[in-house]
N, C-alpha and C positions, 0 to 999 in steps of 0.2 A: 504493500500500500504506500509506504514512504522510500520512494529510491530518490536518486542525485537526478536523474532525469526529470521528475516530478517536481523537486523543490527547485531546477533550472527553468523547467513552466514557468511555476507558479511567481518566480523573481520577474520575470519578463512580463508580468501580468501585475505585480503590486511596485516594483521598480520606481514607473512613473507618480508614486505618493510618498517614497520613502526617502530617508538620505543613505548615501553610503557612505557611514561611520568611519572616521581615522582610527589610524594603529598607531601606536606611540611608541618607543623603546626606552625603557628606562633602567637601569639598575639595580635591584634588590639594595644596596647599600645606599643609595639616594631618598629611599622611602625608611627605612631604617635611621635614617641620619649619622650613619659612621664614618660615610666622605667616601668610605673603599669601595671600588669597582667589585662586582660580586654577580652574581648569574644575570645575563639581561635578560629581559621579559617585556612581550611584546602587550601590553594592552588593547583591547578592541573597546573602544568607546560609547559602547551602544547607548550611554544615557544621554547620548548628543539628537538621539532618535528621535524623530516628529512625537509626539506625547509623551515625549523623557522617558522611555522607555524602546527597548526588542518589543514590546507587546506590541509594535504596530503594525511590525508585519503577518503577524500571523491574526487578525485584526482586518487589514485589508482583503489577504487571502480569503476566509470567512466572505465575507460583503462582496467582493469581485468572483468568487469562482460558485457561490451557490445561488439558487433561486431566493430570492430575497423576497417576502412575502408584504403587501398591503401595511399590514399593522407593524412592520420593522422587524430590529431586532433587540432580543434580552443576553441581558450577561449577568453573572454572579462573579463575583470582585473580589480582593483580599485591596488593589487599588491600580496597581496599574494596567490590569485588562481592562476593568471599567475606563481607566481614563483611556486608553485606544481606539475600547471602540466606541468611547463618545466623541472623537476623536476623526475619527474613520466617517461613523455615519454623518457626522458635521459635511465633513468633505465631499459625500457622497448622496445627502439629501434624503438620507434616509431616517424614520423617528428610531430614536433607542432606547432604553428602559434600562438603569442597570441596579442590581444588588449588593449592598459593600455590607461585611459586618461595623461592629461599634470599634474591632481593634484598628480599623483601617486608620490611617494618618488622616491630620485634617488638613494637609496640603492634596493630599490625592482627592477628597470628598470635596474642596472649593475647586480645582480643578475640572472634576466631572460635572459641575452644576454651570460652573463658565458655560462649558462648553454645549452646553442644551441639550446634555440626556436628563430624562427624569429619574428620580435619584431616590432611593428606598434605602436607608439603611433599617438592615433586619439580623437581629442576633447575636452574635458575642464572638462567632469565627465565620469562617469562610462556608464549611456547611451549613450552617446556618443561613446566610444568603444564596446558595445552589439551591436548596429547599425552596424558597423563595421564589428563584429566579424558574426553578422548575414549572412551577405552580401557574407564575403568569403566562409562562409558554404555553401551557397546555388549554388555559383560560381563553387566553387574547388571539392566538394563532400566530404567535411573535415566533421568530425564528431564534433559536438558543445556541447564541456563540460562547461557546465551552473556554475557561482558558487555559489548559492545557490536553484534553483527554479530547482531542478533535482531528481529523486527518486535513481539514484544511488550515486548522492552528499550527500544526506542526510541519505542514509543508514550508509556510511560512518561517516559522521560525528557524526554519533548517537554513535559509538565505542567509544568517549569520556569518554561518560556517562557508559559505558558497563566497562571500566577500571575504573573508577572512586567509580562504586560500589562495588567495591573488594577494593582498597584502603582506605577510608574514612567508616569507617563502621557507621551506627545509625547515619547516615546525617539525615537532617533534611530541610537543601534549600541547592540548586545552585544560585549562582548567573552567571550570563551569558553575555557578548556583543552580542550586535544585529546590524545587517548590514540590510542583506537581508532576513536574519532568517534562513539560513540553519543549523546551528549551534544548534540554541536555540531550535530548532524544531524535532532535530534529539536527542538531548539531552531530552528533552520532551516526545516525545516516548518512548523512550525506560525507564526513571524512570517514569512515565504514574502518577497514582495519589500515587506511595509511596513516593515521595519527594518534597518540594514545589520547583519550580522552575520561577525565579525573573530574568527576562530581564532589562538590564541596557544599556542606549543609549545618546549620546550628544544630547542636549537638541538642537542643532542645527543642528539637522540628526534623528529625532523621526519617525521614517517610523515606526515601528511597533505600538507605541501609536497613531500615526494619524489611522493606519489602524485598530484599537481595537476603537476609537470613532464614524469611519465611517461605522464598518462593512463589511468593504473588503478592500484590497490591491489598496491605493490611492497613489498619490502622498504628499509628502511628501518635505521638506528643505533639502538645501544637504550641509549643512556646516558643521563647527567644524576643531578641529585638527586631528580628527580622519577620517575628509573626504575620505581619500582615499583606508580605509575599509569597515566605519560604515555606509556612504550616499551614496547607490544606489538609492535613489529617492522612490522607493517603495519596500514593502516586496514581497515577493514570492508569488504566487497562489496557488502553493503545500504546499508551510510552513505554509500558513494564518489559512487554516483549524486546522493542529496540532497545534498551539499557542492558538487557539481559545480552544481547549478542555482540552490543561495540561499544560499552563502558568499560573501562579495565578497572575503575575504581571508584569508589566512594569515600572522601576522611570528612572529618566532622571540626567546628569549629566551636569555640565556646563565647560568650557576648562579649568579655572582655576583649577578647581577640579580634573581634568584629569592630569595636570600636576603635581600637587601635591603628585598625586599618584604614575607616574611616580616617582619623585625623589623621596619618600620615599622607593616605592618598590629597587631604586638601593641604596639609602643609609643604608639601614636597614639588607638588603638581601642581594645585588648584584643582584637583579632580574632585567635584563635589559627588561622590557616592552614595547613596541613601544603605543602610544596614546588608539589605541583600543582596546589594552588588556592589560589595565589600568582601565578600566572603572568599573570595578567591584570593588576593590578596592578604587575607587575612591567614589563609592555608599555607602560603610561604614566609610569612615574618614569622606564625608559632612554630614554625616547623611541621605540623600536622603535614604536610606536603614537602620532601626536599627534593629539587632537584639533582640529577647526577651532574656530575663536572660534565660540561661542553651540552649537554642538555637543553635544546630551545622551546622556553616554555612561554604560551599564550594565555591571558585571563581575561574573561566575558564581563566586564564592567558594564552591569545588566541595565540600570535605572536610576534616575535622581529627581526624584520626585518629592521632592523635603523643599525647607525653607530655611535661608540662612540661617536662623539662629539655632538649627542644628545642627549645624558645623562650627567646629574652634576655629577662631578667627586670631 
């Protein structure tokens, strides 16, 4: 269902809404602040993305490759699906409806109301609003843009990795956040076994390591700072499979380390990161991820969808 063929469609189909993100090279001892030259690592900037997030491509894909119904479309949100495809259908003239729970940032919920979806917040997690968002689908005849457990989400979000390999030549890993896996699964495809590719998740939201010890899409913990992307409870049932055949790994991160990442990425860089798309970064300064000597390694800097005074300045 998900090959390289398919997510090269499907880029030539959402291409003309998206940007294509810079790669940056930087030093592990520059984000560090030790001065010394130390593994370099190429960053892919996806929070530069049209609705500050990767979510927009698979967001577009959704709205440009299905039959898009009369009364719109609905989404259930942790926050940056909601803000894409309110986002998307802006662009596209389409109504949207979307669901965020109460842990959602209130940069992402002023964001999706700017942008003229109508806006429900229901619940305390992300099931919570899928419940929700299920509900009006089935009520209204709204089309239900899944954010990660979707074949046209994931075609999309595989485009990452399709830019990615033209930027970063004689890679060697990805490193990746993991929510619900749409990301890391689409990315996975389409580099299949020429690149290793290494899921990184709060250790207090491991849906995809719980689902790699149990052998399918379990429930899972849904904390962290990162909650309100990285803990949907469980990984995807479309994703599970592709993770299963071209993820080599999963490490886990803990909040301090996520924060750390954060400010380094804005003190070092100016790369403003929101929690989730930190965690990559944050997997090479704990160590939870080392690279080997001469090793080239890439990190999916997912989303920035915060507001200044959530960054040390």
């Amino acid at each position: 269902m998900i090959t390289r063929d398919g997510i090269h469609r499907t880029y030539d189909t959402i291409r003309p809404y998206l940007r294509r993100t810079p790669v940056v090279d930087v030093d592990l001892g520059a984000l560090t602040g030790s001065g010394a030259a130390d593994a370099a690592v190429s960053l892919k900037l996806e929070y530069m993305q049209c609705s500050g997030s990767f979510k927009a491509r698979g967001a577009f894909a959704n709205l440009l490759l299905r039959d898009v119904p009369g009364a719109g479309v609905v989404a259930a949100s942790g926050g940056n699906h909601g803000v894409a495809v309110a986002y998307a259908a802006r662009r596209l003239g389409i109504p949207a409806k979307v669901f965020v729970p109460t842990v959602s940032a209130p940069a992402k919920i002023a964001r999706i109301r700017q942008l003229g979806a109508d806006l429900v917040v229901a619940g305390d997690r992300y099931a919570d609003a899928l419940a929700g968002a299920e509900e009006w689908a089935e009520t209204s005849g709204a089309m239900s843009v899944h954010a990660f457990d979707q074949r046209e989400t994931i075609l999309g979000q595989g485009s990452v990795a399709l830019e990615l390999a033209g930027q970063a030549v004689e890679l060697d890993t990805v490193l990746v956040p993991v929510g619900g896996g749409g990301l890391i699964a689409g990315i996975a495809a389409y580099l299949g076994d020429a690149v290793r590719v290494v899921g990184v998740e709060p250790d207090g939201a491991p849906t995809l390591t719980v689902a790699r010890a149990q052998g399918k899409p379990t429930d899972a913990p849904a904390g962290s700072i990162a909650a309100d992307v990285l803990a949907p409870r469980r990984v995807g049932e479309l994703v599970f499979p592709l993770t299963q055949s071209y993820v080599d790994d999963v490490v886990l991160v803990d909040d301090d380390s996520i924060r750390h990442a954060q400010s380094a990425l804005w003190q070092a860089l100016r790369v403003a990161a929101e929690p989730a798309a930190a965690v990559g970064v944050a997997a090479l300064l704990s160590g939870a991820y080392r690279p080997s000597p001469g090793e080239r390694v890439a990190v999916v800097i997912s989303g920035a969808n915060l507001t200044p005074s959530d960054l040390d300045t």
